[in-house]
C-alpha positions, 0 to 999 in steps of 0.5 A: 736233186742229187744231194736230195737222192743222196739224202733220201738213201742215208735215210733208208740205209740208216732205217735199215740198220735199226730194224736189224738192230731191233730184231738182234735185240729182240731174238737176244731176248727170246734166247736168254728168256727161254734158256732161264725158263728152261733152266728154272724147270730143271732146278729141282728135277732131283725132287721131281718139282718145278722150281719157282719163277725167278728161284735162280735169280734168288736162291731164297725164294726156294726156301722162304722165310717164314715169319714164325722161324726163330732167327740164329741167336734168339731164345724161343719166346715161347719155351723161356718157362718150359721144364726142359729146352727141346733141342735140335740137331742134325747128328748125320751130316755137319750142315743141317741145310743141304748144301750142294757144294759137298756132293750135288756139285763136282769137286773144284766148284765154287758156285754159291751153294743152293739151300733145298729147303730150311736148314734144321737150328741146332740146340742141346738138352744137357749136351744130348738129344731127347731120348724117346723117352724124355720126348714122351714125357715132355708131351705128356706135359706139355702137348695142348691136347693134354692141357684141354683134357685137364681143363675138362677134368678140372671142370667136371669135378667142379661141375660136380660140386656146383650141381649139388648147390644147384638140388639142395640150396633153397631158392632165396630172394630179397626184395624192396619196392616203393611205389607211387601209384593212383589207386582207381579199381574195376569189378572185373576179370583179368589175367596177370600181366607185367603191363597191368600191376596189381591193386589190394584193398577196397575200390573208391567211390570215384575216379581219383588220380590223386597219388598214393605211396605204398611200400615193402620188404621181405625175404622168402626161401624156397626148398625142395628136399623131398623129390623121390631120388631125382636130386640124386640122379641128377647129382649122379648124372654129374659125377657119371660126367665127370668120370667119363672126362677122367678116361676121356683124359687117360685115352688122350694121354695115352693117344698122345704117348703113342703119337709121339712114340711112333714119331720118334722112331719115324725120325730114327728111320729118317736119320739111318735112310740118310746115313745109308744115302750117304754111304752109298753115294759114297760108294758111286763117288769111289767107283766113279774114280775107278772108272775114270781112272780106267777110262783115262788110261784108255782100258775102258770105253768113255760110255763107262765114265758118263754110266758111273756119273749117272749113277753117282748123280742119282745117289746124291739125289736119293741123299737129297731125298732122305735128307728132306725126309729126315726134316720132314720127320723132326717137323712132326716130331717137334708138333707131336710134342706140343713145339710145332715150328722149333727145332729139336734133337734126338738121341738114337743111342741103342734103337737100331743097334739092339736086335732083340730087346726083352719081351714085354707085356706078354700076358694076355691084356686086361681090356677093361684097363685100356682107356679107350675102353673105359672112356667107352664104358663112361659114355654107357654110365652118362646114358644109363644115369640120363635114363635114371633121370627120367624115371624120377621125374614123374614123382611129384615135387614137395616144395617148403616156403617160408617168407617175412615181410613188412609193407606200408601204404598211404591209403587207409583202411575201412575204418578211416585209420591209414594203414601206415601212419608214418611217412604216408606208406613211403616206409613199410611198418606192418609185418607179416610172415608165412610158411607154406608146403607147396606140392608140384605135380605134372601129371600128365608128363608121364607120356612125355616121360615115357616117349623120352624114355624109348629114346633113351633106351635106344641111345643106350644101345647105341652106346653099348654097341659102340662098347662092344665094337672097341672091345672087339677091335682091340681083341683084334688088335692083340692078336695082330701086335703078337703077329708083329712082334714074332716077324719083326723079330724074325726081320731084325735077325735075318737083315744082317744075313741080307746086308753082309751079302749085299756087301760080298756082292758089291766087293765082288762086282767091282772086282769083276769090272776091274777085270773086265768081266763085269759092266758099269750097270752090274756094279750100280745094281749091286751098289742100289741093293746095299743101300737098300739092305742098309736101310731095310735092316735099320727099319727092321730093328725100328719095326721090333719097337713099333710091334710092342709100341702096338703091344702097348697100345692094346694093353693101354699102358706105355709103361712097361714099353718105355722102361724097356727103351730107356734101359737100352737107350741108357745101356743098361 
């Protein structure tokens, strides 16, 4: 009995200890999850974004592979035959990935750096960036929406062509046919119908079902010369069609200078908001030693030192910010020149360092040389030569036949003689020919006419009001690009004045902390408007180039606009 207790207690003992060991484990469990959960929410608090499940167990996964992404060391499949090899290349910062082991991370840290998002490949075009210029150009060759255009042109013009074959070819036919048939007839009335087939000559006096062979051949023509203009306005039609292609193609050349134009300047803004990022983080990380160092000698109070790493981690999440603009805006850039996907380059030189270029475009437009306009106007002249059309339509049509056959049958004639005596009508041997005028006249069309009419009228006013509207849209838009240009202008020289005393007063402010008669908060605000000025002035000396950019847009010619830049950006 006692050794049956003593064993009945080890079993619960031990029982005991288990159910403390599943729970320890358990609770184990609970804390590392909940610890990574929370570690995973944070991941790219600088971003205000939730990371991924699973993103710190695999950096990757925060920047995943994408199938079309050229691997390190492999030519562009689709750039081997363009005229120029678009680059890429990150001209502010050594990595073209975000790599926080250089500033997201203190210094002495040597964890694996984590990518934000896809580092940008580097390639070269003759050892330089494209210039706005070259980039316009490239696009203007190479964008797909240039390419259609063409095609529609191309095929407008050969619509043209083919329209004219279509009115003035006559009408041509060949024909040959062996027939095998019995030839029993009824005195009767009966429509044509592909069922019943026709039977010539004189009927039998009885039911025969006995086969007989006929046979023929023969050639018609039919043409229409005579139609009172409507061949014209057809032909008229075309070429009306073909013309609005051509300003349809000018206004989508132009569209697409301006896309990429606008584009590129959007990258030059990326690249100064990334470099003025950088100087001010630059900045914190100096004035963060300052306080530290005052803080160690026991000179300032500890609160000063967590204050100015605050600042300093804020300023390297403002870098990771631009920096992620900054590949956004090379993404667009590379899609508005026809390489959505592939890296490229630029070349900056001399947009943000002009202040004031010389003034261009500024007499008033000629509007009716602005390819919106025109390619409005030629959708007016394919609605006025319909209309064309449709008065021509009610003249009567002359058509001229003419036709040469010879026929052969195996029955035979009231005589008694067969019709064709060789090969009982399997081979035609009687000729004939014909020649005929045929006139055509739908006259009772003229209220069909007369109803398409009204519409067509209406389409026509449709369409010049449509004419009107971006007539008066673009004469609105000519006196508010002229607005532009005088208060960008105005910008681009007053900045400097903003930013050199943004500067007096960060120098000034840190000299006050040094003496104790300035905080920690005063210095990071003097700093955050330095930073701020740098950038306001880089967008303002880009703002003077959008305002003629628009300049450009309204007179419908780049031009002048791009000579103007390539001769600062080549610094001539």
């Amino acid at each position: 009995m006692a050794t049956t207790g003593s064993t009945s207690l080890e079993r619960t003992e031990n029982r005991r200890h288990k159910n403390v060991l599943v729970a320890c484990c358990t609770f184990f469990t609970f804390c590392s999850g909940t610890l990574s959960a929370l570690a995973e929410s944070s991941a790219l608090s600088g971003l205000g974004e939730p990371a991924s499940p699973g993103s710190l167990a695999n950096p990757s996964r925060l920047s995943p592979q994408s199938d079309n992404v050229q691997s390190a060391g492999q030519p562009p499949s689709a750039l081997t035959t363009a005229p120029i090899s678009l680059p890429s290349q990150d001209l502010t910062a050594p990595s073209a990935g975000i790599d926080l082991r250089g500033y997201a991370r203190p210094e002495g840290e040597t964890k694996t750096p984590l990518i934000l998002h896809q580092a940008v490949e580097k390639s070269n075009i003759d050892g330089h960036g494209l210039t706005l210029k070259q980039a316009v150009d490239y696009a203007e060759q190479n964008y797909p929406n240039i390419l259609k255009a063409q095609a529609q042109v191309n095929a407008s013009r050969q619509g043209v062509h083919l329209q004219k074959l279509n009115e003035y070819l006559p009408d041509s036919l060949f024909q040959f046919q062996e027939i095998m048939a019995s030839h029993n007839k009824l005195n009767e009335v009966f429509f044509g119908s592909p069922v019943f087939a026709g039977i010539t000559g004189t009927a039998f006096p009885n039911v025969n079902m006995e086969p007989m062979f006929s046979s023929g051949a023969g050639v018609s023509l039919d043409w229409a010369p005579i139609d009172f203009g409507l061949h014209k306005a057809r032909i008229n039609m075309s070429k009306a069609q073909y013309k609005q292609t051509q300003m349809q193609y000018g206004s989508t050349q132009l569209d697409v200078g301006l896309s990429t134009a606008g584009a590129f300047l959007d990258t030059v803004v990326a690249y100064e908001q990334v470099k003025a990022a950088q100087q001010n983080m630059l900045s914190f990380k100096q004035f963060s030693d300052v306080v530290h160092a005052q803080v160690g000698a026991d000179l300032k109070p500890g609160a000063d030192a967590s204050l100015a790493d605050a600042q300093y981690a804020n300023a390297r999440n403002d870098l990771i910010r631009a920096t992620l603009a900054k590949d956004i805006a090379i993404a667009n850039l590379a899609n508005t020149l026809g390489l959505g996907g592939q890296p490229v380059m630029i070349n900056e030189t001399g947009i943000v360092d002009v202040d004031e270029p010389a003034q261009i475009q500024q007499a008033q437009p000629i509007f009716d040389n602005v390819p919106i306009l025109q390619a409005a106007g030629a959708a007016l002249q394919v609605q006025v030569a319909q209309k064309k059309i449709l008065d021509k339509e009610y003249f009567p049509v002359f058509h001229f036949l003419a036709g040469f056959n010879v026929r052969g049958s195996g029955l035979s004639n009231l005589n008694g003689r067969p019709t064709s005596a060789q090969g009982s009508g399997t081979l035609p041997a009687v000729p004939n020919y014909q020649a005929a005028l045929i006139i055509n006249w739908n006259f009772l069309d003229i209220y069909r006419i007369r109803a398409q009419k009204k519409v067509q009228i209406q389409r026509i006013s449709e369409q010049q009001q449509e004419y009107n509207l971006i007539l008066q849209s673009l004469r609105t838009q000519d006196v508010q690009s002229r607005a532009r240009v005088k208060a960008a202008l105005a910008l681009a020289e007053n900045m400097p004045i903003q930013t050199h005393a943004a500067q007096v007063a960060v120098s000034q402010s840190e000299a006050r902390y040094k003496t104790g008669l300035g905080s920690v908060a005063q210095v990071a605000e003097a700093n955050q408007t330095l930073a701020n000025s740098r950038v306001q002035e880089a967008m303002a000396k880009v703002g003077v180039w959008r305002a003629l950019l628009a300049v450009a847009s309204v007179h419908g010619d780049l031009k002048p606009f791009l000579a103007e830049i390539d001769r600062v950006q080549r610094g001539m």
